[in-house]
C-alpha positions in Angstrom: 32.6 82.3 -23.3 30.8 81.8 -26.4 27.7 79.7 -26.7 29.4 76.8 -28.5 30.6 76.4 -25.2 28.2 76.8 -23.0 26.4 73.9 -25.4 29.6 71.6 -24.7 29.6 72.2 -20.8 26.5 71.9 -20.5 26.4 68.5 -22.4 29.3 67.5 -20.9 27.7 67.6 -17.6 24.5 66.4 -18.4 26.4 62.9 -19.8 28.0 62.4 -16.3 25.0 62.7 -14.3 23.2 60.4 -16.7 25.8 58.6 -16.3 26.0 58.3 -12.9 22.1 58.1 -12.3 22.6 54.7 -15.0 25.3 53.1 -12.6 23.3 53.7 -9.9 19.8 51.6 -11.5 22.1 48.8 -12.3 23.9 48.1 -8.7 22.2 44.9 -7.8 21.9 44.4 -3.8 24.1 41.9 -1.9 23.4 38.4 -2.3 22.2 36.6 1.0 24.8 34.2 2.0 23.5 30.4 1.2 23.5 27.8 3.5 25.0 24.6 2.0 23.4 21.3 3.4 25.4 19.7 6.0 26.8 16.3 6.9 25.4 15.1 10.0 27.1 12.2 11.3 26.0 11.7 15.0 23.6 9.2 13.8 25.3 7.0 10.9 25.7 7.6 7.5 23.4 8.8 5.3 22.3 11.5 7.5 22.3 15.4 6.7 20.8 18.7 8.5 17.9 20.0 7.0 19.2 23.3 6.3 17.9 26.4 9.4 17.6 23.2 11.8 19.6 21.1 13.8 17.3 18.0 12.9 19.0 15.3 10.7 17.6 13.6 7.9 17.8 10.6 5.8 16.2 9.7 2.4 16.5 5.9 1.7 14.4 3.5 -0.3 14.3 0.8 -3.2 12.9 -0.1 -6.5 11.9 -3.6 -7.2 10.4 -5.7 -9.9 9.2 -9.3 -9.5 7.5 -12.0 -11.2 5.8 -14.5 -9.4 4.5 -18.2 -10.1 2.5 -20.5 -8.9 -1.3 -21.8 -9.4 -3.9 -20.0 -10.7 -2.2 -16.3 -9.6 -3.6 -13.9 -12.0 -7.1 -15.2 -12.7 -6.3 -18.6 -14.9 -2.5 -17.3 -15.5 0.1 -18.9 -13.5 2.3 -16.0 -13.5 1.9 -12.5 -12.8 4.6 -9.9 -13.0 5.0 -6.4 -10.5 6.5 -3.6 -9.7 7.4 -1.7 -6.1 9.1 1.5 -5.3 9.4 2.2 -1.7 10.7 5.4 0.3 11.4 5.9 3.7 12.1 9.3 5.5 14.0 9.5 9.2 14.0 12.6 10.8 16.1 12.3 14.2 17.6 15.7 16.7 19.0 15.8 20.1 16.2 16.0 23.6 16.5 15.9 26.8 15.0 12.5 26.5 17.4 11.2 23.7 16.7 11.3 20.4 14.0 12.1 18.8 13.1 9.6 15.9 10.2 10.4 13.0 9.7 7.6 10.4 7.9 8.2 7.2 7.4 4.8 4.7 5.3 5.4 1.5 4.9 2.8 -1.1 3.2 2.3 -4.3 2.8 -0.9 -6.2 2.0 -1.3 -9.3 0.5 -4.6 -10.6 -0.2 -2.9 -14.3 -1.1 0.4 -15.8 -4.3 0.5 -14.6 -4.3 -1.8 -11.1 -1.6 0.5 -8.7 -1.8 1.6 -5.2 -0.3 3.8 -3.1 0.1 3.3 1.1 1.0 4.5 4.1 3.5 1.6 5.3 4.9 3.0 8.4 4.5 6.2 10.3 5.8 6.5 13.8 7.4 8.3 16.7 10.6 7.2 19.2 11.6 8.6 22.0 13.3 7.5 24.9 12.4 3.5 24.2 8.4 4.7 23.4 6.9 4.6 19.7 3.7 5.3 19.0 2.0 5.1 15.1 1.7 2.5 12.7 4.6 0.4 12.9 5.3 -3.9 12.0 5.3 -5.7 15.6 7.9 -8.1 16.5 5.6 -10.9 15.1 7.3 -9.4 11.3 10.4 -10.8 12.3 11.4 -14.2 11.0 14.1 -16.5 9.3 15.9 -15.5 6.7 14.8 -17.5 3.8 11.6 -17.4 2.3 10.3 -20.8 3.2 9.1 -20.1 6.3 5.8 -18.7 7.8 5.6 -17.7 11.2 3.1 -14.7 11.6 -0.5 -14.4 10.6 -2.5 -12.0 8.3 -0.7 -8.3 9.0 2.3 -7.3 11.5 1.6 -3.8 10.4 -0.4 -2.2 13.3 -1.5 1.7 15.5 0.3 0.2 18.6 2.2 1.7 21.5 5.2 0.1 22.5 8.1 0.5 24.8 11.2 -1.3 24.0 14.3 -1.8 26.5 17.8 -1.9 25.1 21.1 -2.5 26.6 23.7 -3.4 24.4 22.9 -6.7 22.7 19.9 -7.3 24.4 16.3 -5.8 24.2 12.8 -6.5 26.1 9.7 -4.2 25.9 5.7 -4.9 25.9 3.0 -3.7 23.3 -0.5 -3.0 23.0 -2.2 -3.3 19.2 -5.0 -2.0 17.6 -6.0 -5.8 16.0 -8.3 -4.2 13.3 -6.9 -6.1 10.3 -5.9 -9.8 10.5 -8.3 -12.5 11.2 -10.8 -9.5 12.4 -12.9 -7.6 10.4 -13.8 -8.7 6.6 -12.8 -12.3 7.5 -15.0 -12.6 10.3 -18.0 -15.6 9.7 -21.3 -16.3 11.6 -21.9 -19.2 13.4 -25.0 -20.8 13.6 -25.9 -19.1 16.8 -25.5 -15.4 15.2 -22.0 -14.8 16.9 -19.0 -13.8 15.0 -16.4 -16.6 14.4 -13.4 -14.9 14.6 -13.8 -11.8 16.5 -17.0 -9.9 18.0 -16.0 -6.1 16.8 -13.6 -4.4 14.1 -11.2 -2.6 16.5 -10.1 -4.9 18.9 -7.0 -5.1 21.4 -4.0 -7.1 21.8 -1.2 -7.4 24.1 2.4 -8.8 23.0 5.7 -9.0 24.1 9.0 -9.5 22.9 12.8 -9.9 24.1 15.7 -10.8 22.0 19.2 -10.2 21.5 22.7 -11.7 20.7 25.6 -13.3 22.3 28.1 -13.7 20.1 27.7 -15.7 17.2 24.1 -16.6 18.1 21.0 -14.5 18.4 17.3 -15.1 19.1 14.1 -14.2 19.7 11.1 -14.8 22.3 7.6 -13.1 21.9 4.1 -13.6 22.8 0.9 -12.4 21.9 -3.0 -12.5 23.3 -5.9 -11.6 20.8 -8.6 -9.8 23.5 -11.2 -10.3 20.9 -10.9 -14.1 20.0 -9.6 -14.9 24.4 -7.0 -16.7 21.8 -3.1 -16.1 22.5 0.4 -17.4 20.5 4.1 -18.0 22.2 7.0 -18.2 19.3 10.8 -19.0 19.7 13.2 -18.2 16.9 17.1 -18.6 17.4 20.2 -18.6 14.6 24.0 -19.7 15.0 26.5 -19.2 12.6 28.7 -21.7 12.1 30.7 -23.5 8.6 30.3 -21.8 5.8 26.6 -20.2 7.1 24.0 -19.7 9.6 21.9 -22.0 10.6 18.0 -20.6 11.6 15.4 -22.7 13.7 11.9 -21.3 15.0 8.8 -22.9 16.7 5.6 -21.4 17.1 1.9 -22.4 19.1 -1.5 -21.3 19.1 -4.4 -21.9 22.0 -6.6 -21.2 18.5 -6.8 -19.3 15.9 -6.1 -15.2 17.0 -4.3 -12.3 15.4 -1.0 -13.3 16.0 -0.9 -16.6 15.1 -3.7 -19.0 13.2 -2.1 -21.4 10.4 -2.0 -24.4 12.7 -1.8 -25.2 16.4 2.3 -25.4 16.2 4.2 -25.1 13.8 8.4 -25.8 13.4 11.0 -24.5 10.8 14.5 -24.8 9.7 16.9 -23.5 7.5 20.5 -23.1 6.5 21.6 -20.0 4.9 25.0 -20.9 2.9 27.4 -18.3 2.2 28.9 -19.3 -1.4 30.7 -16.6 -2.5 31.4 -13.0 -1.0 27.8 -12.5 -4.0 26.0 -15.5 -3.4 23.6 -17.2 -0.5 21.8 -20.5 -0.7 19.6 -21.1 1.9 17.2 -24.5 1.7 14.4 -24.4 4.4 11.7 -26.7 5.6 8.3 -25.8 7.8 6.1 -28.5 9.2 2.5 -27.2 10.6 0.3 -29.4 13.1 -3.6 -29.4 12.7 -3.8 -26.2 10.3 -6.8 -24.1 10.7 -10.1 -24.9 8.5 -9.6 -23.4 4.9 -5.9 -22.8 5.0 -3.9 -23.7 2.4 -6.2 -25.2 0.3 -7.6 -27.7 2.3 -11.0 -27.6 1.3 -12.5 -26.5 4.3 -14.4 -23.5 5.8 -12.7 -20.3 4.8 -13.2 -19.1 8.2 -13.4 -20.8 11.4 -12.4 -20.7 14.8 -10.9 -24.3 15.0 -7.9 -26.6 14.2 -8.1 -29.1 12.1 -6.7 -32.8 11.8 -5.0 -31.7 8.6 -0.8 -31.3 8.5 1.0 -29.4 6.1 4.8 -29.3 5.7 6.8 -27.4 2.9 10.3 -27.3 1.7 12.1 -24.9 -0.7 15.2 -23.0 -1.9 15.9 -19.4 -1.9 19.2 -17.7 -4.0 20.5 -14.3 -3.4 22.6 -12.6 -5.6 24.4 -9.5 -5.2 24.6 -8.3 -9.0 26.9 -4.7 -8.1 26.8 -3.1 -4.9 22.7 -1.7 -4.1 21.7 -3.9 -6.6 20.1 -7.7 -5.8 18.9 -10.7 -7.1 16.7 -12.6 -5.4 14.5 -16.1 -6.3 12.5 -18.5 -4.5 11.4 -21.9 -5.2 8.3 -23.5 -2.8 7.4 -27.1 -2.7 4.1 -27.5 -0.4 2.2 -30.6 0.3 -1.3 -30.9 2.8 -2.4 -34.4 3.9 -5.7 -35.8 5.6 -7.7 -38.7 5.1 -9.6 -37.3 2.5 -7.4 -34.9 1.2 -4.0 -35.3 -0.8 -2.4 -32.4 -2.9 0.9 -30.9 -3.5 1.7 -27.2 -4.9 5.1 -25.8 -6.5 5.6 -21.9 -6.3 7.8 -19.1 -6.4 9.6 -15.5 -7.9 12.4 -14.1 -9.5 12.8 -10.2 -8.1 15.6 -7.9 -9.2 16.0 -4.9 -6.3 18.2 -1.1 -6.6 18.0 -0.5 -2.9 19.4 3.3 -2.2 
């Protein structure tokens, strides 16, 4: 062998373990198998499992824009335009107990560039018939047009409730944290130092609610007593279909004014939600209130006050809902309102137009 060739064997050889040793850097590991996100359809649609859990989740929400009329809104401006986007996250799994329901609502408005908020809307846990968290009471419910007005101040409340169901009925009981409301910065001073609408911020209230349906008619009964004010509300709410729509009739009373109900002693509404097309609703309403409360709806009185007055108030209006494509809604509102007393006589048009992409 001649050294020519000892050169070429030796290169030779040297090339295939460099060779080899390159292969070798260059093998990349196995990849990890990936977990696709999965239907889950034991709860509805919408649903899927958050992937590594068995819990279900659903991602829903809308976006809405509105302008709204009426006197004096914005300052001197009789019109004032905003904007709303809304999520809401619901976590549910399988317990022992049932399911397991966890309710997240966030929502930011936007009233311009510079005026916006963010909130918590709802938060809240269900279980077997219980929820506890910040949650709308039964007192949110109401008629399907916007003419009517059959709650006062904020439904949104930290309560703990347990709700019946069985089929088409349900029947439960609640106790509220009554810190917003008629409590708190709307509270006066009488002339003998005490508050006029509630002694303390965080006060208690008890309500209770049953409801259901029976074929093509459904309604509601709840009550409600304010511990702070000793002041409670009853309120009856019922709809039929029947023609070409569904007709809507509720009643409410007061003992006085209280955190459930405090725009007049009773109050009675009435509407008729028409079904025009497979698109469009109509639904004209009509509310009458008995001896409103001192300072509401611009009757000149006290702003705040524990009493009735001799003053009645009824309104009537219109409301038109459009479905444009499917998810995506258009909705307005007309509002005639007039207030009468012996020394007071006035009347007050107002209303929106609000396009909505619910998803």
């Amino acid at each position: 062998m001649n050294i020519k060739s000892l050169l070429l064997g030796s290169a030779a050889a040297l090339a295939v373990v460099s060779g080899a040793q390159a292969a070798d850097a260059i093998v990349a590991a196995e990849p990890e198998p990936v977990e696709y996100v999965r239907v889950c359809d034991a709860y509805g649609t919408g649903y899927f499992y958050i992937p590594g859990t068995e819990t279900c989740l659903k991602i829903e929400g809308y976006i809405r824009f509105q302008v709204d009329g009426g006197d004096h809104l914005s300052g001197t401006s009789d019109w004032n335009a905003k904007t709303r986007g809304q999520v809401q996250f619901t976590s549910k799994s399988d317990t022992e107990y049932g399911p397991l329901t966890g309710v997240i609502v966030l929502q930011a408005n936007a009233n311009n560039a510079t005026d916006q908020s963010t909130i918590l809307d709802s938060a809240y846990l269900d279980v077997a018939g219980f929820r506890a968290g910040l949650f709308y009471s039964w007192w949110d419910d109401g008629l399907s047009g916007e003419t009517d007005n059959l709650a006062s101040g904020s439904t949104l409340h930290n309560s703990v409730r347990y709700q019946y169901e069985n089929g088409d009925f349900y029947a439960g009981l609640s106790v509220d944290e009554l810190e917003d409301s008629i409590h708190g910065t709307r509270v006066q001073t009488n002339a003998d130092g005490s508050n006029g609408l509630g002694e303390t911020r965080n006060n208690v209230g008890i309500a209770a609610g049953l409801g259901g349906k029976a074929g093509a008619f459904s309604y509601q009964l709840i009550g409600g007593y304010d511990t702070d004010t000793e002041e409670g509300a009853i309120r009856a709410m019922g709809t039929v279909a029947f023609g070409p729509g569904t007709f809507g009739l509720a009643a409410a009373w007061a003992s006085g004014p209280n955190a459930y109900y405090e725009e007049s002693e009773w109050t009675i509404a009435a509407e008729y939600a028409i079904k025009a097309t497979d698109k469009l609703t109509l639904t004209p309403g009509v509310q009458y209130f008995d001896n409103i409360r001192n300072g509401s709806y611009g009757d000149g009185g006290v702003t705040n006050t524990t009493d009735f007055s001799d003053v009645d108030v009824w309104k009537a209006g219109l409301t038109v809902d459009y479905q444009i494509v499917e998810n995506f809604y258009a909705k307005a509102s007309f509002q005639y309102q007039d207030h009468t007393s012996a020394s007071d006589d006035d009347d007050s048009f107002s209303g929106y137009f609000r396009l909505q992409r619910s998803f």
